[in-house]
C-alpha positions in Angstrom: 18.7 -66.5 66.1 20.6 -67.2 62.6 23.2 -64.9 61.9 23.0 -62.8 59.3 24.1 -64.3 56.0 23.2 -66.8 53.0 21.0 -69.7 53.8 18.5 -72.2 53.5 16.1 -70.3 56.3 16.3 -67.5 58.6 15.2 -68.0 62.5 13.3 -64.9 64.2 13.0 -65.6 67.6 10.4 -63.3 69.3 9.5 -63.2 73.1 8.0 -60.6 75.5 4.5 -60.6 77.4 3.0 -58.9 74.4 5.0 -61.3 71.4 1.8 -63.4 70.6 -0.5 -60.0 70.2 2.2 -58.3 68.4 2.6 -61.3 65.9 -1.0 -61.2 65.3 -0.3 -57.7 63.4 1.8 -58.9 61.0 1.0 -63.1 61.0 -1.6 -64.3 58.8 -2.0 -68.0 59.1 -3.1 -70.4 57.1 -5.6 -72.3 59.4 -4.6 -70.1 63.2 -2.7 -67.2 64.2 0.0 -67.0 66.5 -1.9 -66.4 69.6 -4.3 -69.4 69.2 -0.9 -71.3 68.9 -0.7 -74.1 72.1 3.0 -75.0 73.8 5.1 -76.9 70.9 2.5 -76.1 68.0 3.5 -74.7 64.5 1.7 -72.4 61.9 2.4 -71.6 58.5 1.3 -68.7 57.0 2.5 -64.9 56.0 4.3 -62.1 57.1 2.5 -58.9 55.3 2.6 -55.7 55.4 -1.0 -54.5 55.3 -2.3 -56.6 52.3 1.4 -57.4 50.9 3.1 -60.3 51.5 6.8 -59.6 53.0 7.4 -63.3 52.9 5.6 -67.2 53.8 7.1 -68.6 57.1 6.3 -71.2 59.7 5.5 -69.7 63.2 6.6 -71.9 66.3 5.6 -71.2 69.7 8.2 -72.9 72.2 7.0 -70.9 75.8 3.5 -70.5 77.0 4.3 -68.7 80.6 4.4 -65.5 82.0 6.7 -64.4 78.7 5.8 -66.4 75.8 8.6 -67.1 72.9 7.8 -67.5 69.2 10.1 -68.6 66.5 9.6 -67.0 63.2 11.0 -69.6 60.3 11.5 -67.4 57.1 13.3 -67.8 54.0 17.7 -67.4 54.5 19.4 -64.7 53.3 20.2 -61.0 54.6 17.0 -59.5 52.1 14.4 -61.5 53.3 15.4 -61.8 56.6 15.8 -58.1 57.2 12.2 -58.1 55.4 10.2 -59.4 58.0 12.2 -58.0 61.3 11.2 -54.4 59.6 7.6 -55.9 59.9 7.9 -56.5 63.5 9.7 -53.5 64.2 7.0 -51.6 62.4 4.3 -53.8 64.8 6.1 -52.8 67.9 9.0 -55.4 68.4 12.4 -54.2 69.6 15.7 -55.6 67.7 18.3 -57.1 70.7 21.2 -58.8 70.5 21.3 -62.9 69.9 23.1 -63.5 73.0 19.9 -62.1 75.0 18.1 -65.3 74.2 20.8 -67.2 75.6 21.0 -69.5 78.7 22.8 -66.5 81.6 25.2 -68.1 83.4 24.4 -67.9 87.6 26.6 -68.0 89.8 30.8 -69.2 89.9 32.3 -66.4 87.2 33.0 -66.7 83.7 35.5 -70.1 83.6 32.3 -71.4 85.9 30.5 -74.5 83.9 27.7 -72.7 83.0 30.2 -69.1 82.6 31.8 -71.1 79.6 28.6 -72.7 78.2 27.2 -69.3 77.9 30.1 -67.8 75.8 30.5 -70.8 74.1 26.8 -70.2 73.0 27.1 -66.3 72.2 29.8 -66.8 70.4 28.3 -69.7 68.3 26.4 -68.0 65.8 29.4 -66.0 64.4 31.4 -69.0 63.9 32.9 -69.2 60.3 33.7 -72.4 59.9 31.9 -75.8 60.4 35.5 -76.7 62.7 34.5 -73.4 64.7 31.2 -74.6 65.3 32.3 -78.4 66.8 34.8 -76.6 68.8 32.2 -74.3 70.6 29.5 -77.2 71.0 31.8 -79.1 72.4 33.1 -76.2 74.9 29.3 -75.9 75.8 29.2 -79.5 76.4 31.6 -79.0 78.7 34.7 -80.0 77.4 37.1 -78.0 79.5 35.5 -78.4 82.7 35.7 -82.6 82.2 39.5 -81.8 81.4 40.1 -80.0 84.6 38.1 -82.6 86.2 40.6 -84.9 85.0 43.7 -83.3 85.5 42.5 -82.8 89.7 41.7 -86.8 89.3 45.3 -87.1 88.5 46.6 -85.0 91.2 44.7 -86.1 94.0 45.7 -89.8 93.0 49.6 -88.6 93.4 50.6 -88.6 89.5 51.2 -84.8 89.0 53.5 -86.0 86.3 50.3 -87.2 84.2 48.2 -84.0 85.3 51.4 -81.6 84.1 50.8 -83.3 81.0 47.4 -83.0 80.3 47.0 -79.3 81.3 50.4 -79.0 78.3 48.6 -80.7 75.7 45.1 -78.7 76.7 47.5 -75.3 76.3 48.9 -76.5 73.6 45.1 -76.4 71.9 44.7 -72.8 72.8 46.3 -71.4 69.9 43.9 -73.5 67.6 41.0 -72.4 69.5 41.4 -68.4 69.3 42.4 -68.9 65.6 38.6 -70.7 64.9 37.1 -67.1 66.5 39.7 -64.9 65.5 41.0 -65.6 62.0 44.9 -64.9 61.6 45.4 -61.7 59.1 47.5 -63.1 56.8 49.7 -60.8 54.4 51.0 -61.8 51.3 54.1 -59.3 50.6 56.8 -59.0 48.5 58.1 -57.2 44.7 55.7 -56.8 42.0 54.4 -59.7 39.3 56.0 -62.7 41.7 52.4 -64.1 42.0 50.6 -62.7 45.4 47.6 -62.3 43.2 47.5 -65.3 41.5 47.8 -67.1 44.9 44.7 -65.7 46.3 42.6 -66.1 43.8 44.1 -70.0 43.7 43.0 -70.0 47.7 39.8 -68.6 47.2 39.0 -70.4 43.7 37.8 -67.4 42.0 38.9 -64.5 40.4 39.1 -62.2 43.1 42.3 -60.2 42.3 42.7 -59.3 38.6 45.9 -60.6 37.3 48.3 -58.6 34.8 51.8 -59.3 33.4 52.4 -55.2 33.8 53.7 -54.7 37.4 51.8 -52.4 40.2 48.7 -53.7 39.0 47.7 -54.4 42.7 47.1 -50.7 44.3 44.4 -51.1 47.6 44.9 -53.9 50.2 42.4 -56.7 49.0 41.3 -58.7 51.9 38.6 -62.4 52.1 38.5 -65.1 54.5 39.2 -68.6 53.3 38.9 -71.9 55.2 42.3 -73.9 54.8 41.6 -76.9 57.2 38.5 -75.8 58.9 40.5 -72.9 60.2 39.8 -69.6 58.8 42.6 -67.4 57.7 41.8 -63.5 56.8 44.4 -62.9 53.3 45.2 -59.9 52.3 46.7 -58.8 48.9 48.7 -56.0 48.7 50.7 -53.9 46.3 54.3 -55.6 45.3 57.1 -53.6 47.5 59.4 -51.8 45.4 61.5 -48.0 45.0 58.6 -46.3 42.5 58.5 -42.6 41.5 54.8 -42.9 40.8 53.1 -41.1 43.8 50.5 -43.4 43.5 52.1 -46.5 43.6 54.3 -44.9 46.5 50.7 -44.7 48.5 50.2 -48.3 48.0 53.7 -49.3 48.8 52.9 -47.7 52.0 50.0 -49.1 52.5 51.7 -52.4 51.9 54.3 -51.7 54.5 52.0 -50.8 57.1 50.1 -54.2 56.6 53.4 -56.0 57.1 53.3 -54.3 60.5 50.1 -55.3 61.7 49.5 -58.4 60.3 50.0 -61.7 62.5 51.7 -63.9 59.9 53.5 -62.1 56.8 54.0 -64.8 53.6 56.3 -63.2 51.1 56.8 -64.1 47.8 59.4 -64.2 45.7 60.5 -65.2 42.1 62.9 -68.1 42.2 65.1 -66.9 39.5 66.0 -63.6 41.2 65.9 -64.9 45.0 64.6 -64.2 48.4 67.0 -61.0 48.5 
């Protein structure tokens, strides 16, 4: 249920008609094991592998019907985390997409209530910023579908003027929104030694890039996302842009030409002494 990543804890959630026997195999617990586990009750205990212990977690069981759902708490990160869904795939459990576990929207197409609380949801575990995160919570909470309520309000009460702009200031948000899910690719361009390097590691406060007073130091395209705002930006080093004989320093030239195609906002530097030109 956690996305994969650094964290506090790791969530494993677990259903199918056979998810309490199958935790059994792995799931020692301290006092009960999963199956013995009523509606709303927690267990701690181990995940092991035969006699080794994988890792110590907290088993919740949150459905008790026909399919019974378990929630396996487990220490955060990718290692440990990947650690104990090996177990259950060893025991018999099947790997699925986070999205599965999601409320399915019925009925009234994608831009439907529950369509966009449903998205909002699948989308909300590959959020990269906490500002991502609000903005998808409150979509589920239904956000635009209050908006569009108002805006017919507005028209039905004759005031199409008010309604016009409403639905302007809602588009003008749309920019903002895809941004949060789909970071800009931002390419910092221009000659060699004006500072490209020095401004990404500055953005990302560490040394990312290494730094050199000899020029063409820069050779592959050095990409990291970085929160400015709550919006996250993909930056992208690249070599400085001059006329080189060096074949290799040619390649990366290229290579930085070609980002300066693709990217969706190019910042180019530029030394102040010898201007923009």
């Amino acid at each position: 249920m956690t996305p994969p990543g650094e964290g506090g804890i790791g969530i494993i959630a677990l259903a199918g008609a056979g998810a309490a026997r199958l935790l059994d195999r792995v799931f020692v617990g301290t006092r009960r094991g999963a199956s013995e586990l009523p509606l709303g009750a927690i267990a701690h205990g181990t995940v092991r592998r035969q006699a080794e212990v994988v890792d110590e977690v907290i088993v919740a069981r949150l459905q008790a019907e026909a399919e019974p759902r378990f929630e396996v708490n487990c220490h955060g990160g990718i290692v440990a985390v990947r650690a104990v869904l090996r177990c259950l795939e060893e025991a018999g459990a099947r790997v699925v997409d986070p999205s599965q576990f999601m409320p399915r929207a019925r009925g009234g197409g994608p831009l439907s209530p529950s369509g966009v609380r449903e998205r909002a949801l699948a989308a909300l575990p590959h959020a990269l910023t906490r500002l991502g995160a609000a903005m998808l919570l409150h979509q589920a909470g239904g956000a635009l579908g209050d908006e569009v309520g108002r805006v017919c309000h507005l028209l039905d009460a004759g005031r199409p003027e008010e309604a016009a702009a409403r639905l302007d200031a809602a588009l003008e948000m749309a920019p903002l929104g895809r941004a949060l899910l789909n970071p800009p690719k931002v390419a910092l361009l221009g000659p060699p030694n004006v500072g490209k390097s020095t401004l990404l590691n500055a953005l990302l406060h560490e040394e990312r890039v290494i730094v050199h007073h000899e020029p063409g130091t820069t050779r592959d395209v050095v990409a990291e996302t970085v929160s400015l705002g709550g919006v996250p930006f993909e930056l992208m080093d690249s070599a400085g842009i001059r006329a080189t004989d060096d074949d290799l320093e040619r390649m990366a030239v290229d290579r930085a030409a070609d980002l300066a195609a693709r990217c969706d906002v190019a910042l180019v530097l530029f030394d102040a002494r010898d201007g923009p030109g």
